[in-house]
C-alpha positions in Angstrom: 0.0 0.0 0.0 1.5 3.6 -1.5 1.8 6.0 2.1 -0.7 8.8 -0.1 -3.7 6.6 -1.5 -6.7 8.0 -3.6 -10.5 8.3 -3.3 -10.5 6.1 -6.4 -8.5 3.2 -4.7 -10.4 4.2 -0.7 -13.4 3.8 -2.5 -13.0 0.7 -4.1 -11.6 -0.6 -1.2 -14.2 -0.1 1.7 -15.7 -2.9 3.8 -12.3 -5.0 3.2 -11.6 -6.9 6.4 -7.9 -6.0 6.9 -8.7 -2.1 6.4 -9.4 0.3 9.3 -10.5 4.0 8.6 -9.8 6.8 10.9 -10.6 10.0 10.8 -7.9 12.4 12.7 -9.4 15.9 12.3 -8.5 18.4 15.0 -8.8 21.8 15.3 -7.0 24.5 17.2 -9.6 26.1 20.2 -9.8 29.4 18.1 -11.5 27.8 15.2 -14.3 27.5 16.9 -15.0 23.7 15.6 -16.4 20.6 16.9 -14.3 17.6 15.7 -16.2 14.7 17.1 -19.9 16.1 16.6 -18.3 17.0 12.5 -17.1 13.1 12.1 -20.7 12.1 14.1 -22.4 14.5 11.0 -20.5 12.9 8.7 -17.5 10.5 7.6 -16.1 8.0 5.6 -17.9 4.8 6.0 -16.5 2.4 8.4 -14.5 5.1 9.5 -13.3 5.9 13.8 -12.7 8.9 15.1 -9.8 9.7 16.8 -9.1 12.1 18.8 -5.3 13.8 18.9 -5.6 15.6 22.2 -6.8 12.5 23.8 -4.5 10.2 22.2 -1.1 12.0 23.7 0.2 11.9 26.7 -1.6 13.1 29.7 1.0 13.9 32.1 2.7 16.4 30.0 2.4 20.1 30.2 2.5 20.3 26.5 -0.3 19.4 24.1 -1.0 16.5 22.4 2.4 15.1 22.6 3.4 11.4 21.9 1.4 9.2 24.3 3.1 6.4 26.3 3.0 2.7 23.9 0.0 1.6 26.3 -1.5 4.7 26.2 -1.9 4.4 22.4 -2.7 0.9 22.3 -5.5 0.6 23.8 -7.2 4.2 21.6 -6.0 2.1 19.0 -7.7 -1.1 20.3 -10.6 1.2 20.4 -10.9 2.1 17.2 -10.6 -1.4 16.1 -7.2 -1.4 14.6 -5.4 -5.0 14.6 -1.7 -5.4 14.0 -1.0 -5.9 10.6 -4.2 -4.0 9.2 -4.2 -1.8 6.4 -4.6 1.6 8.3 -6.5 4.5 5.8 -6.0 8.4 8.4 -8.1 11.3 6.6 -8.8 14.7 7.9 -11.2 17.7 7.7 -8.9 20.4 9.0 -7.0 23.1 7.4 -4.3 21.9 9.9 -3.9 18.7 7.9 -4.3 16.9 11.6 -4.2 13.4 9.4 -0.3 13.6 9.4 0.1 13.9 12.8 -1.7 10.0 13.6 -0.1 9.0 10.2 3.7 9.9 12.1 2.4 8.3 15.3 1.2 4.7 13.9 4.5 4.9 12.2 6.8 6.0 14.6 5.2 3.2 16.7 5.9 0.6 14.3 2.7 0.6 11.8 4.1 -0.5 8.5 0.7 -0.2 6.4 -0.7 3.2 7.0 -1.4 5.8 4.6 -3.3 9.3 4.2 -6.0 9.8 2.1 -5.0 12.7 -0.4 -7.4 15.4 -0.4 -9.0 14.1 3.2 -12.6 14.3 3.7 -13.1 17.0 1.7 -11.5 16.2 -1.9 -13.8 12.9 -1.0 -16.9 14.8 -0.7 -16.7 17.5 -3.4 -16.3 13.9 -5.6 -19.7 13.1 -4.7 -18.5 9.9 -2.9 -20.6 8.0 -0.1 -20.7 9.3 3.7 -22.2 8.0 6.6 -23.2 9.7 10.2 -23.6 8.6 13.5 -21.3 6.2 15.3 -20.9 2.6 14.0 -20.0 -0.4 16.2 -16.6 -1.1 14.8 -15.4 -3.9 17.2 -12.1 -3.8 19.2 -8.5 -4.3 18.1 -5.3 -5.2 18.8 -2.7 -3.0 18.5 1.2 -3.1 19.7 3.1 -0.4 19.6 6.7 -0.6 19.9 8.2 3.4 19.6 11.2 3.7 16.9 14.4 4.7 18.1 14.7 8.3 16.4 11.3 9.6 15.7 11.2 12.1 18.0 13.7 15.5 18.6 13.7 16.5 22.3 14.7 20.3 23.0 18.5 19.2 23.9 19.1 17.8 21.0 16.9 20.7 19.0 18.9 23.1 21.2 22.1 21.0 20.1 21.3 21.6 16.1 20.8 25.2 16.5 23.9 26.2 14.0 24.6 23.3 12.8 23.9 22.0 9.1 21.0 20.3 10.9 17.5 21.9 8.9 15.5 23.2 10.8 11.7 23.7 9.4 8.8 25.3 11.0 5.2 24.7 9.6 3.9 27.9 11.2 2.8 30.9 9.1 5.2 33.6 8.0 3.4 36.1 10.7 4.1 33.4 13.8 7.3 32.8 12.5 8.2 36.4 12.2 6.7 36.6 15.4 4.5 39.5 14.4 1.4 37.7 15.3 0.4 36.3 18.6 0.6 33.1 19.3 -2.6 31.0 19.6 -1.6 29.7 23.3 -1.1 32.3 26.4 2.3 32.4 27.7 4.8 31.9 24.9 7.4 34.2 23.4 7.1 35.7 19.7 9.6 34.6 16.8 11.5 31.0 15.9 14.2 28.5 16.4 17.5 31.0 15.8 18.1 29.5 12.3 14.8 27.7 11.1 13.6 27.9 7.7 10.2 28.9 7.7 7.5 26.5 5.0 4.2 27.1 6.0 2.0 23.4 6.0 -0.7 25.4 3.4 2.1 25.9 0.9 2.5 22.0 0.2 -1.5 21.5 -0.6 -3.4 22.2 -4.2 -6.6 24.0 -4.7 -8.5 20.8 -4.3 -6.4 19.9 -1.0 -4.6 17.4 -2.7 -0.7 17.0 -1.9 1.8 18.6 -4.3 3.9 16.1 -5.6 7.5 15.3 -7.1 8.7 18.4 -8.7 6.1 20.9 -7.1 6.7 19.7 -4.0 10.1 20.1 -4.0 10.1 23.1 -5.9 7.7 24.7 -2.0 11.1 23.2 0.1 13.5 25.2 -2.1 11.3 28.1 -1.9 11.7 28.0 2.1 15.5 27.6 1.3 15.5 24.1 2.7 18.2 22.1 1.1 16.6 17.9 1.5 20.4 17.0 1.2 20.7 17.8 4.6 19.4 16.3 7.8 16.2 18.0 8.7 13.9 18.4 11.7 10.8 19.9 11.6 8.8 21.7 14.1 5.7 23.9 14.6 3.2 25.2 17.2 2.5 21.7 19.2 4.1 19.0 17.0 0.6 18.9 14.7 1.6 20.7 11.4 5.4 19.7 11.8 4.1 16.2 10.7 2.7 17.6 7.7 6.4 18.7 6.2 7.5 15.0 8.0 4.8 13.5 5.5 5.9 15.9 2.4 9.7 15.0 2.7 8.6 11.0 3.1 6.8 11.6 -0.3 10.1 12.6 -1.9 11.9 9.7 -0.1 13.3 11.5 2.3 12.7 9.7 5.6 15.7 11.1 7.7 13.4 13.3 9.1 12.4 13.7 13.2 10.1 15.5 14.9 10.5 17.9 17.4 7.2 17.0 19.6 7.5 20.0 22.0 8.0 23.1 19.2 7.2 26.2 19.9 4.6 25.2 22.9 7.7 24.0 24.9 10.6 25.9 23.3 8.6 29.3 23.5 7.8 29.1 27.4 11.1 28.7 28.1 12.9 32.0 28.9 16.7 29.8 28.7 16.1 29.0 24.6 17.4 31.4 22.7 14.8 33.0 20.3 14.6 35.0 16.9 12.1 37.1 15.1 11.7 38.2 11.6 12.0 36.4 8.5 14.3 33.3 7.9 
């Protein structure tokens, strides 16, 4: 199974045994936006909702970060995902939330997971079935087992800063430059002191489908990126980071971590050093 997968192929492929659907749509508290009572309204058939904030760790003062293994098992077991199952993640958000679960299954040792391109609503505008409510979709079993290098922590992030290491933020221009507030209370203006700034939007057609081969690398060149280079990416709370994760896997690059915290952690701390402007 190909890690971007059409509405053509999803399509043809609903009510297989081995294939779980879920729907990873999550909104940031200013939009004003119901996740869950949207998928209730309407989703992909056979599809479970999943919800990021509640599938992350609990005990940390960040949010949504990477759960604990047991801790994602059993929302997984929930959801009715089995080991070895063909794993379909769609969203509805302007965030592209669906990239963040897609890094997660993988980063805990799902092989066969993939995104829908477009998400729910490249599906819908194609006139393609829906379904509401909540279906019984039967329990799972799930085992994660965390990969060894997913995951940047601020030491090591703090550690790059200078180095040939990339450094990509998925925030807008305006949070990067730090002349917009910050959607959370409490955290500085600006970016990592040497990040290359690619706003998540930029990698997404009209119809919300994903720029591919030489469009999407044209968007990292753009942002000055060089995909030669080792790269981390980072963002607001570790959401839209996975989106350029997702967009360097598409052009084979898969030396890529994540730097779970971003600006949620790195901003509220007055010791990291800090820039503003343009990159």
């Amino acid at each position: 199974m190909e890690s971007l997968v059409s509405p053509d192929w999803l399509e043809a492929q609903l009510g297989a045994a081995d294939l779980r659907i879920l729907d990873a749509t999550w909104f940031l508290p200013a939009d004003g936006r119901d996740a869950r009572a949207e998928f209730e309204a309407a989703h992909l058939p056979g599809a479970a909702f999943v919800d990021i904030d509640d599938v992350s760790d609990p005990d940390s003062p960040y949010p949504h970060m990477l759960p604990p293994a047991h801790r994602l098992a059993s929302r997984m077991q929930a959801a009715g995902v089995k080991d070895g199952a063909r794993i379909v993640v769609y969203d509805n958000s302007p965030l592209h939330s669906g990239a963040r679960l897609w890094w997660m299954l993988r980063s805990f040792g799902a092989r066969r997971v993939a995104l829908l391109d477009g998400g729910l609503a490249k599906w819908r505008a194609e006139g393609r079935p829906v379904a509401s409510g909540i279906a019984d979709i039967g329990r799972g079993h799930f085992t994660p087992t965390l990969r060894a290098g997913a995951v940047a922590s601020k030491r090591e992030v703090l550690a790059l800063v200078g180095s040939d290491t990339e450094i990509v933020d998925a925030r807008s221009a305006a949070r990067f430059a730090g002349t917009a507030a910050e959607p959370r209370a409490g955290l500085a203006a600006g970016h990592i002191p040497g990040a290359k700034n690619l706003p998540q939007a930029q990698l997404f057609n009209p119809d919300n489908s994903w720029k591919r081969g030489d469009a999407l690398r044209a968007a990292f060149a753009a942002a000055g990126v060089d995909l030669a280079r080792p790269i981390v990416t980072t963002c607001g709370s570790g959401v839209t980071a996975a989106v350029l994760l997702f967009a360097a896997h598409l052009l084979g690059k898969d030396d890529v971590r994540l730097y779970d915290g971003s600006w949620s952690e790195w901003g509220a701390d007055p010791a990291t050093p800090k820039a503003t402007g343009p990159a």
